[in-house]
MOPAC internal coordinates of N, CA, C and O (Angstrom, degrees):
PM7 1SCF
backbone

  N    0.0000 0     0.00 0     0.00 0    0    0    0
  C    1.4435 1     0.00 0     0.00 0    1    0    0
  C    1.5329 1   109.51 1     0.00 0    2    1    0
  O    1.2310 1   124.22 1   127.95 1    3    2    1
  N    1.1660 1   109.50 1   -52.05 1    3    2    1
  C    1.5256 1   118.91 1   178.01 1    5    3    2
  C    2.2429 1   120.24 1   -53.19 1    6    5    3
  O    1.2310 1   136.48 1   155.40 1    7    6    5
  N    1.5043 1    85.70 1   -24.60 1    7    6    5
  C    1.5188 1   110.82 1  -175.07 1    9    7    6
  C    1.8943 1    98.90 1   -75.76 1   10    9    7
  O    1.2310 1   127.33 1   130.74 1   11   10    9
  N    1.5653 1   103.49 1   -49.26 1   11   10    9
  C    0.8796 1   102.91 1   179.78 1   13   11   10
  C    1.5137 1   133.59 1   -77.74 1   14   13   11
  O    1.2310 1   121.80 1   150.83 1   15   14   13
  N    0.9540 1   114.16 1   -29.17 1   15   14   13
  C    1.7716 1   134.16 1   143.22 1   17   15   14
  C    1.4845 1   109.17 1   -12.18 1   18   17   15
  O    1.2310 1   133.99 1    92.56 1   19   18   17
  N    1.3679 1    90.57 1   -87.44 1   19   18   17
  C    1.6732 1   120.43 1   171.03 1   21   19   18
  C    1.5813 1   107.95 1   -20.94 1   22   21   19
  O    1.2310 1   133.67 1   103.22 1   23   22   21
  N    1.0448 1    91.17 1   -76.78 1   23   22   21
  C    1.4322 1   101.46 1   175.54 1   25   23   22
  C    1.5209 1   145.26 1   -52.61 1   26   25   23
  O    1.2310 1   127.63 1   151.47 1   27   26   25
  N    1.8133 1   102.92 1   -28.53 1   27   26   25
  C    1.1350 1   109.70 1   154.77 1   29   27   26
  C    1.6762 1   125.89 1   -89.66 1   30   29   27
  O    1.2310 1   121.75 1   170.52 1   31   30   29
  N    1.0854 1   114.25 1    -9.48 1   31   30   29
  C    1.2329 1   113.52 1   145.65 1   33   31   30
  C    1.4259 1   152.50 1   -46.67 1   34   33   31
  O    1.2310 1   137.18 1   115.88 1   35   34   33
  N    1.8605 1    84.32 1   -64.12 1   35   34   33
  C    1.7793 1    97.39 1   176.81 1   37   35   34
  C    1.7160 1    94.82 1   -60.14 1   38   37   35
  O    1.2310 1   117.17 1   148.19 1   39   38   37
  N    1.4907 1   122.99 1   -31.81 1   39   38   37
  C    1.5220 1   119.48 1  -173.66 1   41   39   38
  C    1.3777 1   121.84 1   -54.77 1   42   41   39
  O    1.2310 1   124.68 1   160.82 1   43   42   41
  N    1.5622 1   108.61 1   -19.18 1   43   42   41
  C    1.2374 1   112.10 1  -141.05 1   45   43   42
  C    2.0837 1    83.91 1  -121.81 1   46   45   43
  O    1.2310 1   118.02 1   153.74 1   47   46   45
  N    0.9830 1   121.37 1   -26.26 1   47   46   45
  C    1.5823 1   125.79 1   142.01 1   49   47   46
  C    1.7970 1   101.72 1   131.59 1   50   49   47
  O    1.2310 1   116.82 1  -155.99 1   51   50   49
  N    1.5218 1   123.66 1    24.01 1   51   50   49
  C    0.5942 1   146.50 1   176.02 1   53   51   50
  C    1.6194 1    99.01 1   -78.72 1   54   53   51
  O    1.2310 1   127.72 1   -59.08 1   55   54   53
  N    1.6070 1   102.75 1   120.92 1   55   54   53
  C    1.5653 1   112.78 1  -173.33 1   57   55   54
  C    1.8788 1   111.23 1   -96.49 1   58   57   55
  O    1.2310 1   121.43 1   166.61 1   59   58   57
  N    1.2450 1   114.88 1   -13.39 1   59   58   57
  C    1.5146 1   114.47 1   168.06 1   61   59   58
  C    1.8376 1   106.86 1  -139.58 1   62   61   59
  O    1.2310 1   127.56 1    30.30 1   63   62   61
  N    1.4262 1   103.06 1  -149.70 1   63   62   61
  C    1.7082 1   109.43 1  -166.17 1   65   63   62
  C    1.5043 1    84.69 1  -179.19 1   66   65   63
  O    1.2310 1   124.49 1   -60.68 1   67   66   65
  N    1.4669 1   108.99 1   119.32 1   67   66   65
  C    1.1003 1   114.06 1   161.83 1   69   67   66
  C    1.4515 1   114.19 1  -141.41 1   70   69   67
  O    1.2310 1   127.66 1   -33.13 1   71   70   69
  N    1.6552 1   102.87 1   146.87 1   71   70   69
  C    1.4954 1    99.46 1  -156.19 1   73   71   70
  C    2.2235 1    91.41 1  -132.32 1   74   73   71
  O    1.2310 1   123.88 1    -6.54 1   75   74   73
  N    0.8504 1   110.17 1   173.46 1   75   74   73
  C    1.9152 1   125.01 1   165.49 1   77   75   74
  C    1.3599 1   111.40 1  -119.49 1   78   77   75
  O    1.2310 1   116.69 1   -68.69 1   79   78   77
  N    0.8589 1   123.90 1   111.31 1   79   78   77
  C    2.0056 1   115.84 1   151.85 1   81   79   78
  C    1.5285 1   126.24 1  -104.39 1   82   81   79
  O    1.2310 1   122.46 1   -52.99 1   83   82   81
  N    1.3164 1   112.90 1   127.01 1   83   82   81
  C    1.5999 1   101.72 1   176.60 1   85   83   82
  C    1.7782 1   119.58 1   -25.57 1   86   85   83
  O    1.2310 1   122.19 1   -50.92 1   87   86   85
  N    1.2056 1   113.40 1   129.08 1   87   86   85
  C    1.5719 1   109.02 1  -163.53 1   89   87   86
  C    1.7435 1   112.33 1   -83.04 1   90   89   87
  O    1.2310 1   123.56 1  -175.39 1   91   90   89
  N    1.5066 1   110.78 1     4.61 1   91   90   89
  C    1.4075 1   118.64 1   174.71 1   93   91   90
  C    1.1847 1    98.54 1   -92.48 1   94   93   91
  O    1.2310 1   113.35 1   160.58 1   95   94   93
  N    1.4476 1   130.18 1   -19.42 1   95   94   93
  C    1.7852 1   114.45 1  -175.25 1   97   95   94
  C    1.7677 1    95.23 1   -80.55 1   98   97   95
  O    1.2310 1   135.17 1   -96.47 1   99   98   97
  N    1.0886 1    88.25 1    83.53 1   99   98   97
  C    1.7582 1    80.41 1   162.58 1  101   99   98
  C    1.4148 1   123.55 1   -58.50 1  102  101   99
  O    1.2310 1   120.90 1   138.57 1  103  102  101
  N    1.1909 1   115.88 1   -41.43 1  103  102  101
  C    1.9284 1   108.93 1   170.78 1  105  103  102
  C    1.4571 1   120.95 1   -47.68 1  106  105  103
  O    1.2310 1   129.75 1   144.90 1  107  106  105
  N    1.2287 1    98.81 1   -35.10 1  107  106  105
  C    1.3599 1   114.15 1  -178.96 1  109  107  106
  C    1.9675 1   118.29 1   -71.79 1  110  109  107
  O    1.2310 1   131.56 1   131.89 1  111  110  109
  N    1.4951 1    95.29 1   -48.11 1  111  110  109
  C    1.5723 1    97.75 1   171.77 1  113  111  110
  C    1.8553 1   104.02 1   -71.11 1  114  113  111
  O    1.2310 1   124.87 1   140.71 1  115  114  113
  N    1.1512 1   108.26 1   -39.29 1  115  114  113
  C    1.7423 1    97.15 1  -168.09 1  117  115  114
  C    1.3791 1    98.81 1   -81.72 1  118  117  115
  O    1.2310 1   109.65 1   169.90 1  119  118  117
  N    1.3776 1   137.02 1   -10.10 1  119  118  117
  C    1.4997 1   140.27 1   159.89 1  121  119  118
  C    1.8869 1   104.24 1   -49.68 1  122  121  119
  O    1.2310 1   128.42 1   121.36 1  123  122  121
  N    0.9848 1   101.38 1   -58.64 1  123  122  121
  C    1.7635 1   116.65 1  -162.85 1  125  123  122
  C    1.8173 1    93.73 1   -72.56 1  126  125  123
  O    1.2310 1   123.84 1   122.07 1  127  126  125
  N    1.2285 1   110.23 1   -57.93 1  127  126  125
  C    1.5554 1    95.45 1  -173.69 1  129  127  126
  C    1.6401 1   109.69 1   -78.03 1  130  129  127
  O    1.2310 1   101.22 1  -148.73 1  131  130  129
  N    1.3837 1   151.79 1    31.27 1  131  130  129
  C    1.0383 1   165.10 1  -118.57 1  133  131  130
  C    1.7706 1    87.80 1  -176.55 1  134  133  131
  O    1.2310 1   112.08 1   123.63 1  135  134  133
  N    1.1772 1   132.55 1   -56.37 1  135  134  133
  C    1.1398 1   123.15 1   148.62 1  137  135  134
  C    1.4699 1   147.17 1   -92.23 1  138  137  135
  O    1.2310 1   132.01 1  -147.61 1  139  138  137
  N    1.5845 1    94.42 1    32.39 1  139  138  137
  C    2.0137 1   105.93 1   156.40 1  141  139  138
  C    1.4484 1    81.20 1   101.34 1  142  141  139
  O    1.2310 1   103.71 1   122.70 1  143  142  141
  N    1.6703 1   147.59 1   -57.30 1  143  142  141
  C    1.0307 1   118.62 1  -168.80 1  145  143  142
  C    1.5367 1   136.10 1   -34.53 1  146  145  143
  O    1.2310 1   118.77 1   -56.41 1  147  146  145
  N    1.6108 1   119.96 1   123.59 1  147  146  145
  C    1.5539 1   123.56 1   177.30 1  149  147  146
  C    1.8618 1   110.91 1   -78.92 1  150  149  147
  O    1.2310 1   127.27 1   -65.67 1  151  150  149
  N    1.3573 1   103.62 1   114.33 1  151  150  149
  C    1.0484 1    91.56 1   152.67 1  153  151  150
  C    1.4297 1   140.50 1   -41.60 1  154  153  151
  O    1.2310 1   102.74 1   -50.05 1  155  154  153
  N    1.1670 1   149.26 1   129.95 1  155  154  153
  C    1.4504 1   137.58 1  -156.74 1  157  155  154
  C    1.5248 1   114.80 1  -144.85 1  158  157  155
  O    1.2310 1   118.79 1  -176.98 1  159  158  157
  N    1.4943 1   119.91 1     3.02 1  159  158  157
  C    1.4834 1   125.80 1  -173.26 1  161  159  158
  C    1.7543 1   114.65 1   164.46 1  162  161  159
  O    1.2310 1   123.57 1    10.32 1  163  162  161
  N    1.2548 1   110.76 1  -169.68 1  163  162  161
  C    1.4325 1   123.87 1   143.17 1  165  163  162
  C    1.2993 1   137.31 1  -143.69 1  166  165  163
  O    1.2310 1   119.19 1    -5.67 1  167  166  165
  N    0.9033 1   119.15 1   174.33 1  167  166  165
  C    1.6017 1   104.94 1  -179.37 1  169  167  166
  C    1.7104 1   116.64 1  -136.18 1  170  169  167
  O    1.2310 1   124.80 1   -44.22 1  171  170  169
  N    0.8989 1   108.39 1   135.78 1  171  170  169
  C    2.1788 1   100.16 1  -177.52 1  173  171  170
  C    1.7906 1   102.91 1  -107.58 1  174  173  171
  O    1.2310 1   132.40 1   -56.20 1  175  174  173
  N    1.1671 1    93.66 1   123.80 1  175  174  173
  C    1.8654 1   104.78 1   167.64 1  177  175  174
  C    1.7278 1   111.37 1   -86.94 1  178  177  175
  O    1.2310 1   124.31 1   -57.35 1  179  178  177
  N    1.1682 1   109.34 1   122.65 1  179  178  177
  C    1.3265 1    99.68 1  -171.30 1  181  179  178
  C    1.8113 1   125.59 1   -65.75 1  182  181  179
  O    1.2310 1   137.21 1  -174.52 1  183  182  181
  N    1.5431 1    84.26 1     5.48 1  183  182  181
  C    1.7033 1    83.39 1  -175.03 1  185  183  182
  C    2.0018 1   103.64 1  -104.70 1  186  185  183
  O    1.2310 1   139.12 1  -174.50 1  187  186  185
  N    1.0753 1    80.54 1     5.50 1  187  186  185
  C    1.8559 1    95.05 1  -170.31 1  189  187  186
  C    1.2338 1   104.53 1   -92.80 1  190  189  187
  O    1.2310 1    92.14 1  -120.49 1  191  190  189
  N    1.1619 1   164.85 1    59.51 1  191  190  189
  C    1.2976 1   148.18 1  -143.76 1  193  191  190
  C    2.0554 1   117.47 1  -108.98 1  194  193  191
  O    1.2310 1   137.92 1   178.33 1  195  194  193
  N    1.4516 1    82.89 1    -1.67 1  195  194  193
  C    1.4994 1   111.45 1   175.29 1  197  195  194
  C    1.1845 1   103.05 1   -67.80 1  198  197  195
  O    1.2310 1   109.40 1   113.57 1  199  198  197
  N    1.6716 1   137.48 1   -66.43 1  199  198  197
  C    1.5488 1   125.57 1  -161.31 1  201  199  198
  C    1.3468 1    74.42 1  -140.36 1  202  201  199
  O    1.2310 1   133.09 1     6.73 1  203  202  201
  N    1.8745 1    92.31 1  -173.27 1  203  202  201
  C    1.5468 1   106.48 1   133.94 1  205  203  202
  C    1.1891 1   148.79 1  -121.38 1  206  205  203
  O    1.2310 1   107.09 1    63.28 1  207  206  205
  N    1.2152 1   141.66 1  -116.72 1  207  206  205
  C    1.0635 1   130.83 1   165.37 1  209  207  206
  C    1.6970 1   121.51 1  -130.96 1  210  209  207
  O    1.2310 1   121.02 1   -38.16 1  211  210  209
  N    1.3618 1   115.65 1   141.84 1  211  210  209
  C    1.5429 1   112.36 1  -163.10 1  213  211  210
  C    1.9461 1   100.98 1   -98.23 1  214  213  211
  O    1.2310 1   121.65 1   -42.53 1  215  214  213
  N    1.4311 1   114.45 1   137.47 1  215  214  213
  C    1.6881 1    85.93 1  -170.25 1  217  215  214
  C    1.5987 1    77.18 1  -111.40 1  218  217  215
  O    1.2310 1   130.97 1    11.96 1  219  218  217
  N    1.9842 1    96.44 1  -168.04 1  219  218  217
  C    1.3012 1    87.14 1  -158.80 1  221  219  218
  C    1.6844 1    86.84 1  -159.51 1  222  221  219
  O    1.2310 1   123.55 1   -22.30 1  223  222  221
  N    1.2729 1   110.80 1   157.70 1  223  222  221
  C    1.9502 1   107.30 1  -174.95 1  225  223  222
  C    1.4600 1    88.17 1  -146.12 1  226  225  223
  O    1.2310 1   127.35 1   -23.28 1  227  226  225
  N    1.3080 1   103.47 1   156.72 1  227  226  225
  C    1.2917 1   112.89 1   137.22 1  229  227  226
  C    1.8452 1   100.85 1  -154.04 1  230  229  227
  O    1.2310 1   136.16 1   -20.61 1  231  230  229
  N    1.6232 1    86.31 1   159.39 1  231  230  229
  C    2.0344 1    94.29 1   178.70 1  233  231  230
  C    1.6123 1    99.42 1   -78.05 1  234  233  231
  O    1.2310 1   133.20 1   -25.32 1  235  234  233
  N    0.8892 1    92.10 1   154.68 1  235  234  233
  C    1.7976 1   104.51 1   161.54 1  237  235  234
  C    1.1351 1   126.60 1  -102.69 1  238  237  235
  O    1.2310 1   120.10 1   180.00 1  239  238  237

């Protein structure tokens, strides 16, 4: 799914894809960098006060 994403993106002339995942789902962060995504920041929702969030890029 994620392949296919990719793909309709770069199609669509979109030069990266950047996404956030809660930064406690570790499956989820080692999912994304497991496929080339760079971590690149975080971000805090003010209603979230539990974690934050891990963001994530990659170029196309």
């Amino acid at each position: 799914m994620v392949q296919e994403a990719e793909r309709f993106a770069k199609g669509n002339g979109n030069k990266s894809i950047r996404l956030d995942t809660f930064s406690l789902n570790k499956t989820a962060v080692n999912f994304y960098k497991s496929l080339n995504y760079s971590q690149v920041g975080k971000v805090c929702f003010p209603k979230r006060t539990d974690s934050d969030y891990t963001c994530f890029e990659k170029e196309l």
